[in-house]
N, C-alpha and C positions, 0 to 999 in steps of 0.2 A: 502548874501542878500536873501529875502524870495522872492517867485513868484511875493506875490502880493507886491508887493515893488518896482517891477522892471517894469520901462515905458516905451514897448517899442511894435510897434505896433503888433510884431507877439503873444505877448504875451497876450493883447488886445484880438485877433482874437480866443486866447486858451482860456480866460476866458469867452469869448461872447459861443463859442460852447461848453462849459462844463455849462452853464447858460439854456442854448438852452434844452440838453437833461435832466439837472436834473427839472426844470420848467416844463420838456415836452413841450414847445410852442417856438416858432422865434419870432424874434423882441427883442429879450431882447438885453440890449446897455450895453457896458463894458465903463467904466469914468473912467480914472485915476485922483484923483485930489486929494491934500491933504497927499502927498505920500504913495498913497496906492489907488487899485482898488475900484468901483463899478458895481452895476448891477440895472440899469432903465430898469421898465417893462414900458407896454403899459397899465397896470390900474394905473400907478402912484405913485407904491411903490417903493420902494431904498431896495438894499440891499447891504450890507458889506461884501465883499470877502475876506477870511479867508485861509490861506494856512492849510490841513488838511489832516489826513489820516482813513480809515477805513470807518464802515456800516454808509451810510447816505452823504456821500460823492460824488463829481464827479472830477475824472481825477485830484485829489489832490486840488480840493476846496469843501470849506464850505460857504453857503452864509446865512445870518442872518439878520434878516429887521430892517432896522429902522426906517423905513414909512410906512403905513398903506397902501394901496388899497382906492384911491378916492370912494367918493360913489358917485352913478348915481342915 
């Protein structure tokens, strides 16, 4: 089974802090739903949590948006 596959809250708490530092900013929320993680920011974009290795990477994820940034 992959990282992001797996529902459980420490895992949650691994993708929220690997979220955290590739973003550079807090607040970012990890969502499991659909079997398989998320990442809700605080401007309103979604991103898809990807199990992943190499440049561009954090702590074995990949994260790729599939919602835009609300405009203000």
């Amino acid at each position: 089974m992959l990282n992001t596959e797996t529902n459980t809250k420490a895992m949650g708490q691994r993708i929220t802090k690997a979220a955290n530092a590739h973003f550079g900013t807090t607040g970012n929320v990890a969502v499991f739903e659909h079997g398989h993680w998320w990442v809700c920011r605080n401007d309103g974009s979604q991103y898809s949590v990807n199990d992943a290795t190499g440049p561009g990477t954090t702590d074995g994820f990949d994260f790729e948006m599939v919602t835009e940034p609300e405009e203000l």
